[in-house]
PDB file of N, CA, C and O in Angstrom, chain B, residues numbered from 101:
ATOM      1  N   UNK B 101      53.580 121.191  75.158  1.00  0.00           N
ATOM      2  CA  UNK B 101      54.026 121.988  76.286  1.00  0.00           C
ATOM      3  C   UNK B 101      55.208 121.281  76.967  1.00  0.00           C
ATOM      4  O   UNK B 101      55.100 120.119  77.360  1.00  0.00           O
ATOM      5  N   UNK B 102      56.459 122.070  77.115  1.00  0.00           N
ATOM      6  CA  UNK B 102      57.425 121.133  77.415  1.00  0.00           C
ATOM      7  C   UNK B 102      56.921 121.294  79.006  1.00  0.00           C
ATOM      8  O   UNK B 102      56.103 122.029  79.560  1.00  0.00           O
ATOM      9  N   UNK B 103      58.140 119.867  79.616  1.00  0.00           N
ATOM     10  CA  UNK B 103      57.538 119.603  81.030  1.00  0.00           C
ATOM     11  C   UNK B 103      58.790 120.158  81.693  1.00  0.00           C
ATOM     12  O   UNK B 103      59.576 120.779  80.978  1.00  0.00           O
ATOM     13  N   UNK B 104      59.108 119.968  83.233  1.00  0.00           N
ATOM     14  CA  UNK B 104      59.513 120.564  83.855  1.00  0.00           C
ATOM     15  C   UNK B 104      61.363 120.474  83.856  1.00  0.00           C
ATOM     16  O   UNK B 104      62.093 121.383  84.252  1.00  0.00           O
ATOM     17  N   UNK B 105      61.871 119.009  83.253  1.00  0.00           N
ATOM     18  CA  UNK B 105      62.949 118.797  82.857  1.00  0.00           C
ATOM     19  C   UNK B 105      63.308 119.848  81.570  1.00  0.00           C
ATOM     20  O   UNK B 105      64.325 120.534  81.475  1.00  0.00           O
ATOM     21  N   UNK B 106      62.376 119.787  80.778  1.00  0.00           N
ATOM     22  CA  UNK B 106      62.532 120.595  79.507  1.00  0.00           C
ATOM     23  C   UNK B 106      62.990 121.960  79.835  1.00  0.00           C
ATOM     24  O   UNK B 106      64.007 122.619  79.620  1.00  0.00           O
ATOM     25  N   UNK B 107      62.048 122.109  80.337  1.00  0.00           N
ATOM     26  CA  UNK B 107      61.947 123.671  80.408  1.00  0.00           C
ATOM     27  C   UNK B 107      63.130 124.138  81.621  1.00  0.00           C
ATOM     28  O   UNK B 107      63.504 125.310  81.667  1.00  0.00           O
ATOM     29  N   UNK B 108      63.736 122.966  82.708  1.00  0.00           N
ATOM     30  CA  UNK B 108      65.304 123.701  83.624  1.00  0.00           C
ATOM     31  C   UNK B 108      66.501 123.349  82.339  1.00  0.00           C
ATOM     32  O   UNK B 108      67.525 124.027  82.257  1.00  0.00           O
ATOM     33  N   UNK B 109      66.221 122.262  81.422  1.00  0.00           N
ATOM     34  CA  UNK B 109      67.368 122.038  80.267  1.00  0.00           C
ATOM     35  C   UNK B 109      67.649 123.147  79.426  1.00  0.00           C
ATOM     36  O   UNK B 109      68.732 123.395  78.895  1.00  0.00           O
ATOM     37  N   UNK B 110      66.185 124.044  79.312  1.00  0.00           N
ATOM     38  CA  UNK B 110      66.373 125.092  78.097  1.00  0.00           C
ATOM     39  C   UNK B 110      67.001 126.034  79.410  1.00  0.00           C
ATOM     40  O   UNK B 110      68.119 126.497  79.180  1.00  0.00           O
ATOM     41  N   UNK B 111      66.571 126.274  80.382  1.00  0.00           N
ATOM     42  CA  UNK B 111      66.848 127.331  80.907  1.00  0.00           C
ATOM     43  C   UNK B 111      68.235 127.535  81.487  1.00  0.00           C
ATOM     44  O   UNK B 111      68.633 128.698  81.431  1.00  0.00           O
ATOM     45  N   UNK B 112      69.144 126.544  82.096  1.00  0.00           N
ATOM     46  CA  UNK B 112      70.291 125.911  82.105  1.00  0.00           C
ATOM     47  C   UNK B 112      71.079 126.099  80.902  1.00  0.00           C
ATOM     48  O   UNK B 112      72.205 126.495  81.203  1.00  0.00           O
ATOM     49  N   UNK B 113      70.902 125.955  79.575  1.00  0.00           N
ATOM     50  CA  UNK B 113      71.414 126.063  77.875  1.00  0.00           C
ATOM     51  C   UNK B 113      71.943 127.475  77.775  1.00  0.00           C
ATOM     52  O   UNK B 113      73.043 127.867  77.386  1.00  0.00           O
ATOM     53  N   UNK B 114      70.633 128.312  78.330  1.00  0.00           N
ATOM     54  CA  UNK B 114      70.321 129.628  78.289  1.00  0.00           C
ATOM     55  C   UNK B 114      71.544 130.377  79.352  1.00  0.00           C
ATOM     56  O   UNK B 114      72.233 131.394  79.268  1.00  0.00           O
ATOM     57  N   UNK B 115      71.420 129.506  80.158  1.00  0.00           N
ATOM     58  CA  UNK B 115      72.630 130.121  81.755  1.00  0.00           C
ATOM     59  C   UNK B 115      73.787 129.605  80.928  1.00  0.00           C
ATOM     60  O   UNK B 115      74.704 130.425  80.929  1.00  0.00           O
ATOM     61  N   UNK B 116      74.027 128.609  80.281  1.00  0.00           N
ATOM     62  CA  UNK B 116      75.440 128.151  79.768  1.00  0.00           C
ATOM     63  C   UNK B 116      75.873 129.345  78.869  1.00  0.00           C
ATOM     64  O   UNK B 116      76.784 130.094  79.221  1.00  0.00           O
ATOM     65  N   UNK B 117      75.239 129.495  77.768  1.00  0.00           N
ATOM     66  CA  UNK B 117      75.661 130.352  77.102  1.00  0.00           C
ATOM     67  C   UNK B 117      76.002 131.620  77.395  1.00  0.00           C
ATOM     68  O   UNK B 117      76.935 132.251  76.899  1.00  0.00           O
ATOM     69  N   UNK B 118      74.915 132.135  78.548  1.00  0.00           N
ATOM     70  CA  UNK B 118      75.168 133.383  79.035  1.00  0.00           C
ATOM     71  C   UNK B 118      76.364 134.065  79.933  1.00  0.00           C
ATOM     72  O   UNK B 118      76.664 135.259  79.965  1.00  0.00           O
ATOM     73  N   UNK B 119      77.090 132.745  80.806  1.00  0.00           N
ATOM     74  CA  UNK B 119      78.065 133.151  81.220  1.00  0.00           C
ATOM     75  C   UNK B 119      79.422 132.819  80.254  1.00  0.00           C
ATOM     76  O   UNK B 119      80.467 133.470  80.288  1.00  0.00           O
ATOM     77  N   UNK B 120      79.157 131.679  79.405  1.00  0.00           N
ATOM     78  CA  UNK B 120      80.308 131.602  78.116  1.00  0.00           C
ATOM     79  C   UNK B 120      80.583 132.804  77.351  1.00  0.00           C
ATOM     80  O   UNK B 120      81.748 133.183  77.240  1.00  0.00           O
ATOM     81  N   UNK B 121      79.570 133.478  76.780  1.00  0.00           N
ATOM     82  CA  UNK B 121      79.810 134.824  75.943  1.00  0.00           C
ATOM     83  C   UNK B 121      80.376 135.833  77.261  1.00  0.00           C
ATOM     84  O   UNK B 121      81.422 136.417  76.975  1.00  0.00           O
ATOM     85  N   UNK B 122      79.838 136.117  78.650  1.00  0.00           N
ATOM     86  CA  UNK B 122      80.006 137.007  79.485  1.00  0.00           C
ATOM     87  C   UNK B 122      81.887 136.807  79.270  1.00  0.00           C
ATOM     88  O   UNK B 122      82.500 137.805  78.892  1.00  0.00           O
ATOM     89  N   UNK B 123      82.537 135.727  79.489  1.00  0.00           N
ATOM     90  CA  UNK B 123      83.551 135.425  79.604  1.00  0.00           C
ATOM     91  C   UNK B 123      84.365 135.451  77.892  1.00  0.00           C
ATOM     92  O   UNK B 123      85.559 135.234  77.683  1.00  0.00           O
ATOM     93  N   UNK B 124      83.641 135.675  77.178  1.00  0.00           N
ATOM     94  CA  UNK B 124      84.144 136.014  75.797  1.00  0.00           C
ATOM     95  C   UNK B 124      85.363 134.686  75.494  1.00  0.00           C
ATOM     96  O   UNK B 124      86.581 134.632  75.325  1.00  0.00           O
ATOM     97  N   UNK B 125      84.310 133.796  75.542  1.00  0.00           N
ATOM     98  CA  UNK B 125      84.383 132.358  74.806  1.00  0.00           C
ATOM     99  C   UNK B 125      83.509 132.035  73.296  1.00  0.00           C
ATOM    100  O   UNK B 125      82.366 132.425  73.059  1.00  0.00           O
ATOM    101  N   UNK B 126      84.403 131.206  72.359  1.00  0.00           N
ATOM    102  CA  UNK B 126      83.373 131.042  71.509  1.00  0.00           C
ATOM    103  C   UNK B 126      83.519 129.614  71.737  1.00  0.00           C
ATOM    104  O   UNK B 126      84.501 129.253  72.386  1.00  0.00           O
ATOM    105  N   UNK B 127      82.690 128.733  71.302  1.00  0.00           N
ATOM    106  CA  UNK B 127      81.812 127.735  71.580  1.00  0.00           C
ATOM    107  C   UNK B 127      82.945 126.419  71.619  1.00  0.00           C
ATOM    108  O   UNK B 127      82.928 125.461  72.392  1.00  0.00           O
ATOM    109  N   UNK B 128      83.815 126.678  70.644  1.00  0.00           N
ATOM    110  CA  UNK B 128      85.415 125.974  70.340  1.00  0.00           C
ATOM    111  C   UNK B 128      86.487 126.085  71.202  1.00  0.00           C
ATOM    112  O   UNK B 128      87.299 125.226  71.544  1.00  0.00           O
ATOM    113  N   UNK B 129      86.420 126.885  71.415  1.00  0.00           N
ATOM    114  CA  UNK B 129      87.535 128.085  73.132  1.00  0.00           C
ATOM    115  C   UNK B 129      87.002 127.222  74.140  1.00  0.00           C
ATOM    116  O   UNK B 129      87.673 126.387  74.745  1.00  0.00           O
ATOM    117  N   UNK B 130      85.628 127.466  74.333  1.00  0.00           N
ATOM    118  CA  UNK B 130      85.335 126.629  75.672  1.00  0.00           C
ATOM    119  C   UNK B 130      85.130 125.525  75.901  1.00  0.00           C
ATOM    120  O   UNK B 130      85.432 124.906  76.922  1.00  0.00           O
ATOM    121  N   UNK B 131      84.382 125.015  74.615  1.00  0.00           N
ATOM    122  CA  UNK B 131      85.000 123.098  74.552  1.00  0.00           C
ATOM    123  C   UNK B 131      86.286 122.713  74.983  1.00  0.00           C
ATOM    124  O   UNK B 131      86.625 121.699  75.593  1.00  0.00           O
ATOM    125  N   UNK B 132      86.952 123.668  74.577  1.00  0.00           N
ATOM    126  CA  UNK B 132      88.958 122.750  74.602  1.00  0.00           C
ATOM    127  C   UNK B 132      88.768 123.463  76.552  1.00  0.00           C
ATOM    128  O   UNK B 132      89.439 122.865  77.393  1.00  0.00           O
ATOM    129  N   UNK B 133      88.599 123.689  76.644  1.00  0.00           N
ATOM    130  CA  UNK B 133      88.766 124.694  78.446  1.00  0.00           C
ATOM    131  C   UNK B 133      87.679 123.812  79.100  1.00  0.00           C
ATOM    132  O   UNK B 133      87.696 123.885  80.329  1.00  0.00           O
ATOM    133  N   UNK B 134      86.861 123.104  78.648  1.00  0.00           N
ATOM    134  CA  UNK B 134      86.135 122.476  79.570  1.00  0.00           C
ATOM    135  C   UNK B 134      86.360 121.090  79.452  1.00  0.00           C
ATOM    136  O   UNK B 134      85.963 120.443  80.421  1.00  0.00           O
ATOM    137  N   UNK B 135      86.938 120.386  78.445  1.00  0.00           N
ATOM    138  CA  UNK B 135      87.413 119.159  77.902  1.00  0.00           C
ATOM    139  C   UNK B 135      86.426 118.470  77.898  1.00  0.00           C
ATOM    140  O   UNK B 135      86.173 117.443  78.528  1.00  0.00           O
ATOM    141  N   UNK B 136      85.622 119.261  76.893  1.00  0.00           N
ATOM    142  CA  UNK B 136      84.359 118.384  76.290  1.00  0.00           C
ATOM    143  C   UNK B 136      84.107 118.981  74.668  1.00  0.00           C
ATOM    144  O   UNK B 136      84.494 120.093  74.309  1.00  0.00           O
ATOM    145  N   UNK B 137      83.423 118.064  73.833  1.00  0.00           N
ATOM    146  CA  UNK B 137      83.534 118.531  72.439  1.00  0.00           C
ATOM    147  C   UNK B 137      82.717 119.834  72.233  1.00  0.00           C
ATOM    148  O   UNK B 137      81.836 120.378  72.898  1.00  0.00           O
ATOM    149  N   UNK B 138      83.224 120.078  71.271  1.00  0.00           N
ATOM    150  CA  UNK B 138      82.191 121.252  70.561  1.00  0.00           C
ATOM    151  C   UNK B 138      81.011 120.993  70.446  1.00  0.00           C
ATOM    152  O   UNK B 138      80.044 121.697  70.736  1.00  0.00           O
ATOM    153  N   UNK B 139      81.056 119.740  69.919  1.00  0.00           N
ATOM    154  CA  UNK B 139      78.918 119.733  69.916  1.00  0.00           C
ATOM    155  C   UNK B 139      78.036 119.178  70.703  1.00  0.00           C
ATOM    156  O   UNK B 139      76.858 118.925  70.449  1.00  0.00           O
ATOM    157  N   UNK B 140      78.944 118.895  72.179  1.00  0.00           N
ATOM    158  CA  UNK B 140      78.467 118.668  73.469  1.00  0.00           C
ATOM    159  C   UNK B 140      78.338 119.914  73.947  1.00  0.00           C
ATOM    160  O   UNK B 140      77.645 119.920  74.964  1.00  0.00           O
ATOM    161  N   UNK B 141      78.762 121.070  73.593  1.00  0.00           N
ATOM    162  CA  UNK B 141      78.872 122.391  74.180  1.00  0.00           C
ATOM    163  C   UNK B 141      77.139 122.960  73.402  1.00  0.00           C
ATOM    164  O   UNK B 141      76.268 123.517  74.070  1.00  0.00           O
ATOM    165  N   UNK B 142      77.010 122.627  71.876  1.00  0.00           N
ATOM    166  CA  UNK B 142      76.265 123.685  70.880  1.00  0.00           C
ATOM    167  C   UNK B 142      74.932 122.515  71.771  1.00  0.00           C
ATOM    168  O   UNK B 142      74.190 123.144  72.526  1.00  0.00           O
ATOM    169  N   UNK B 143      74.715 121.265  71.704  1.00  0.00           N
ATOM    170  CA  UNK B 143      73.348 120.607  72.407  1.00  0.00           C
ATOM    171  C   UNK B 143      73.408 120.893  73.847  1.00  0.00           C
ATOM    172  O   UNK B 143      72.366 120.570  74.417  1.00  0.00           O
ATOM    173  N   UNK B 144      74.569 121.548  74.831  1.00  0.00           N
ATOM    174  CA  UNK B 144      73.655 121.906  76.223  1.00  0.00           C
ATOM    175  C   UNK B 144      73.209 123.302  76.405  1.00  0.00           C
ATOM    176  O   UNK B 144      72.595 123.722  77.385  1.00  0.00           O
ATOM    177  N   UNK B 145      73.637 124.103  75.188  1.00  0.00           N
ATOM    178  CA  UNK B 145      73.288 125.414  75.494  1.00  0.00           C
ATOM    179  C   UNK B 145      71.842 125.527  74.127  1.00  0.00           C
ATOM    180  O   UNK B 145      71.197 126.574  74.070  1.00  0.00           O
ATOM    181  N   UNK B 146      71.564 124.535  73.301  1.00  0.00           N
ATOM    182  CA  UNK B 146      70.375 124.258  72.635  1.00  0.00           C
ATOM    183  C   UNK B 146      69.043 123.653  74.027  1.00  0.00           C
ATOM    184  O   UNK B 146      67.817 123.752  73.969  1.00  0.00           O
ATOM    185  N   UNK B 147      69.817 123.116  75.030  1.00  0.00           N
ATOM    186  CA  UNK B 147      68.889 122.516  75.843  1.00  0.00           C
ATOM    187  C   UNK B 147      68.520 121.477  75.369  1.00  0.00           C
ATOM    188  O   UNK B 147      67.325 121.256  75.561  1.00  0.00           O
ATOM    189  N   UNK B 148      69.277 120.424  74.594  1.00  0.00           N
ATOM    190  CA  UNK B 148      68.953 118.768  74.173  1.00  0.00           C
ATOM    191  C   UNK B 148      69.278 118.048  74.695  1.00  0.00           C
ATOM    192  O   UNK B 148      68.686 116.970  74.633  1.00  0.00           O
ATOM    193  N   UNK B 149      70.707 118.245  75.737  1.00  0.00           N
ATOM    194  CA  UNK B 149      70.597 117.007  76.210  1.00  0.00           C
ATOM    195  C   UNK B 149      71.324 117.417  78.121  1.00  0.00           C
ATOM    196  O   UNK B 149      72.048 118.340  78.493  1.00  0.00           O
ATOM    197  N   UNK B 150      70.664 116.181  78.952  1.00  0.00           N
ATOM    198  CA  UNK B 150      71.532 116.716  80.368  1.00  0.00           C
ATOM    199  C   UNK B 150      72.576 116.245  80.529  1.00  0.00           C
ATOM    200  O   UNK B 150      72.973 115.136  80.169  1.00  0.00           O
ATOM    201  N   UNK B 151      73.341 117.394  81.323  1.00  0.00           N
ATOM    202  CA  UNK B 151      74.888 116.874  81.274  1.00  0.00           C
ATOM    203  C   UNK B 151      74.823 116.448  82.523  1.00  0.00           C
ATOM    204  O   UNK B 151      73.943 116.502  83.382  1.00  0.00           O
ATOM    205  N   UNK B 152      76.423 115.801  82.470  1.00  0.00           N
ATOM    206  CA  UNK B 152      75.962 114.478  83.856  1.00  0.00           C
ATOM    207  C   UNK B 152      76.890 115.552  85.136  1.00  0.00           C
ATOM    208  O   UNK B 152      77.186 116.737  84.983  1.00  0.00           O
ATOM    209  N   UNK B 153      77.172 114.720  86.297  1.00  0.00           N
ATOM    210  CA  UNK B 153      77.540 115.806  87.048  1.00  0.00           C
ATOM    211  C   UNK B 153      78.925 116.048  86.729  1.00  0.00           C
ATOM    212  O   UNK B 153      79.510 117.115  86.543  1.00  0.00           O
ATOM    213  N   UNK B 154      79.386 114.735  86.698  1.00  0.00           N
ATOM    214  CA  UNK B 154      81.266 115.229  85.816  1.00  0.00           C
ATOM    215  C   UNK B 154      80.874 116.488  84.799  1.00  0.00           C
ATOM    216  O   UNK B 154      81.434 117.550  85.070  1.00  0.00           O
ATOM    217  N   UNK B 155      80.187 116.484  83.929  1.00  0.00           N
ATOM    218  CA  UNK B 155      80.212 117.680  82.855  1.00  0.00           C
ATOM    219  C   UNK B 155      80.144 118.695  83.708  1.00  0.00           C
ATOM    220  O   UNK B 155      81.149 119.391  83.858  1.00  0.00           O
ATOM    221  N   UNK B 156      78.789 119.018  84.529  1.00  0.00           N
ATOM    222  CA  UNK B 156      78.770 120.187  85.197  1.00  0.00           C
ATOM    223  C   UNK B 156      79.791 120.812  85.931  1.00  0.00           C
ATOM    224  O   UNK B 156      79.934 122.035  85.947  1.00  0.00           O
ATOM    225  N   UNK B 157      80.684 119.822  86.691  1.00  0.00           N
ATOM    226  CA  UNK B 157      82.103 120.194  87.329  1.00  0.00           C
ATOM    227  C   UNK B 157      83.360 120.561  86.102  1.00  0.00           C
ATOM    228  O   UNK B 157      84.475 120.974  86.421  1.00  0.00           O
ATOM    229  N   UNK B 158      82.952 120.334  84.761  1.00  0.00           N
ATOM    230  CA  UNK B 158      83.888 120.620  84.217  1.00  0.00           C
ATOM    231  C   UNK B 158      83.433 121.757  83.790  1.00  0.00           C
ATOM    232  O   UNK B 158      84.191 122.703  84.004  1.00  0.00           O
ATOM    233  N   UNK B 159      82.330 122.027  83.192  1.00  0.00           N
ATOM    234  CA  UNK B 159      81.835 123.415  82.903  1.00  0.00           C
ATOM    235  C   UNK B 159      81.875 124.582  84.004  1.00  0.00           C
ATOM    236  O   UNK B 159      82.141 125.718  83.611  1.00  0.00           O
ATOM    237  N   UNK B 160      81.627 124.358  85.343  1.00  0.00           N
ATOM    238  CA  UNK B 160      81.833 125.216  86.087  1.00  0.00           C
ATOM    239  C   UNK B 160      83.177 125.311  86.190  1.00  0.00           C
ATOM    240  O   UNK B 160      83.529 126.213  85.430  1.00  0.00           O
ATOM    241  N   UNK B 161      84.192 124.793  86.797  1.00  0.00           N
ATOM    242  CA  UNK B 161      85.437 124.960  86.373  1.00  0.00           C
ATOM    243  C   UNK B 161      86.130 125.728  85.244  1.00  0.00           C
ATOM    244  O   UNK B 161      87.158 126.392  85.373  1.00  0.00           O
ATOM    245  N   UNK B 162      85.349 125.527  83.996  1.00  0.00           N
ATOM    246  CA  UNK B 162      86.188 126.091  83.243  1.00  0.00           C
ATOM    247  C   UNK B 162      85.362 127.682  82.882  1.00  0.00           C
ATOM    248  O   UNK B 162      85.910 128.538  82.188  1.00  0.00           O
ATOM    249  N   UNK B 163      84.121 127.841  83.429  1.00  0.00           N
ATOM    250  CA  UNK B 163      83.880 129.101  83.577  1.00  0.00           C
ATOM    251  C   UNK B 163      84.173 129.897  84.909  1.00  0.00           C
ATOM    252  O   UNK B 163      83.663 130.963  85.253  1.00  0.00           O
ATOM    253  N   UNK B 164      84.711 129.459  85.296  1.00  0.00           N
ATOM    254  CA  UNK B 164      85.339 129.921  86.710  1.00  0.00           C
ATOM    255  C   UNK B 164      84.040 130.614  87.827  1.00  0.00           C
ATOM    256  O   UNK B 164      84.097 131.789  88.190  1.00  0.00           O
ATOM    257  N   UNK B 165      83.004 129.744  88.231  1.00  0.00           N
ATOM    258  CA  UNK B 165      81.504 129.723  88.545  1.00  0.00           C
ATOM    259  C   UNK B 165      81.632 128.632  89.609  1.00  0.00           C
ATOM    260  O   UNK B 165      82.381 127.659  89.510  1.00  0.00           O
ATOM    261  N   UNK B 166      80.751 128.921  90.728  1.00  0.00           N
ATOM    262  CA  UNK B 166      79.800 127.122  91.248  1.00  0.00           C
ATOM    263  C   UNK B 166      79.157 126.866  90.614  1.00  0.00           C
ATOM    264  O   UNK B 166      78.618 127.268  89.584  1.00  0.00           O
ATOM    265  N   UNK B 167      79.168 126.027  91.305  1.00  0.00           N
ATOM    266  CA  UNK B 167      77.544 125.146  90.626  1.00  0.00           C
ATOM    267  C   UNK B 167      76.391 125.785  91.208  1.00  0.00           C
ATOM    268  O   UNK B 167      75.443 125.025  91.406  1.00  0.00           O
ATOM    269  N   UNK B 168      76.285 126.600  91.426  1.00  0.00           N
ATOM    270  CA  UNK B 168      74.779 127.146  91.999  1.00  0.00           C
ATOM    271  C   UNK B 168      74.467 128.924  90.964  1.00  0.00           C
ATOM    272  O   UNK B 168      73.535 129.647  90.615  1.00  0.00           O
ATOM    273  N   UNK B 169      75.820 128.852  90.888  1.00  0.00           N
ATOM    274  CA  UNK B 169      75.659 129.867  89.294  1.00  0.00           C
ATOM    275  C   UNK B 169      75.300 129.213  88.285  1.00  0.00           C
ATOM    276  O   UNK B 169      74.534 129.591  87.399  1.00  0.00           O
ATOM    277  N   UNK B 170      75.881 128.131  88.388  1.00  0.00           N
ATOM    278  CA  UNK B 170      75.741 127.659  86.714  1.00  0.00           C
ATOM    279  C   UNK B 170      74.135 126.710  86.623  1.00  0.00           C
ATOM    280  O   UNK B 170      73.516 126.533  85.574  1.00  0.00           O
ATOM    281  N   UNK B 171      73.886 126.410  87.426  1.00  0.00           N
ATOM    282  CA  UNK B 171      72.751 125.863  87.720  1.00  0.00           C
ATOM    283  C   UNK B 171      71.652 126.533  87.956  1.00  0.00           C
ATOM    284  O   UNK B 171      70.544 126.040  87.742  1.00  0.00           O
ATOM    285  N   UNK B 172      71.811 127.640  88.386  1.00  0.00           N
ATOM    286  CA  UNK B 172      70.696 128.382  88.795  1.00  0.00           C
ATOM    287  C   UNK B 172      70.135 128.278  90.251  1.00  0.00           C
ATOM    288  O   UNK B 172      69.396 129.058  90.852  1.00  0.00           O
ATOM    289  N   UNK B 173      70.597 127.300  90.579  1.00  0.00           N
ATOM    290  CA  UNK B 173      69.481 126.891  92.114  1.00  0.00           C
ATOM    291  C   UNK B 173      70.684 127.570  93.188  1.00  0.00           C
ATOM    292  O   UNK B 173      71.843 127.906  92.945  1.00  0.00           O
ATOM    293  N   UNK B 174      69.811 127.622  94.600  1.00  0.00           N
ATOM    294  CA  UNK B 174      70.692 127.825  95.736  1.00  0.00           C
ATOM    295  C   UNK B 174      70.021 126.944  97.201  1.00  0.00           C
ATOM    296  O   UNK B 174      70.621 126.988  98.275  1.00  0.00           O
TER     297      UNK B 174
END
C-alpha cells in the first residue's frame, strides 16, 4: 500500500502530465521549455521521483501555472 508521499508523487505525475498534454506539449517540447531532461520529465509524471523546488519553479514556469496548480494544494 503506497504511503502518503507515494501516493501526492503519483498524483502530482498525474497533474504534470495533465496540464503538459492540456498545453499540447510532448514530453521533449517540454523538457527543452522547462530546462530539464527528458527523462526527468517521463520519472515525475511516472511519480518516481520528487522534484526539488527549483524543478517545480521551472515546471510551473514553463507551463505557464502557480504552484498551487501544479501542486494541487491551496
Amino acid at each position: 500500500m503506497p504511503n502518503s508521499d507515494d501516493k501526492f508523487l503519483i498524483e502530482f505525475g498525474a497533474r504534470l502530465q495533465k496540464l503538459r498534454t492540456a498545453k499540447k506539449l510532448s514530453t521533449r517540447e517540454f523538457a527543452y521549455k522547462a530546462e530539464i531532461s527528458h527523462s526527468s520529465v517521463g520519472r515525475l509524471e511516472a511519480g518516481e521521483t520528487n522534484p526539488t523546488l527549483t524543478t517545480l519553479i521551472k515546471l510551473a514556469e514553463a507551463l505557464e501555472v502557480d504552484m498551487n496548480t501544479l501542486t494541487g494544494k491551496k
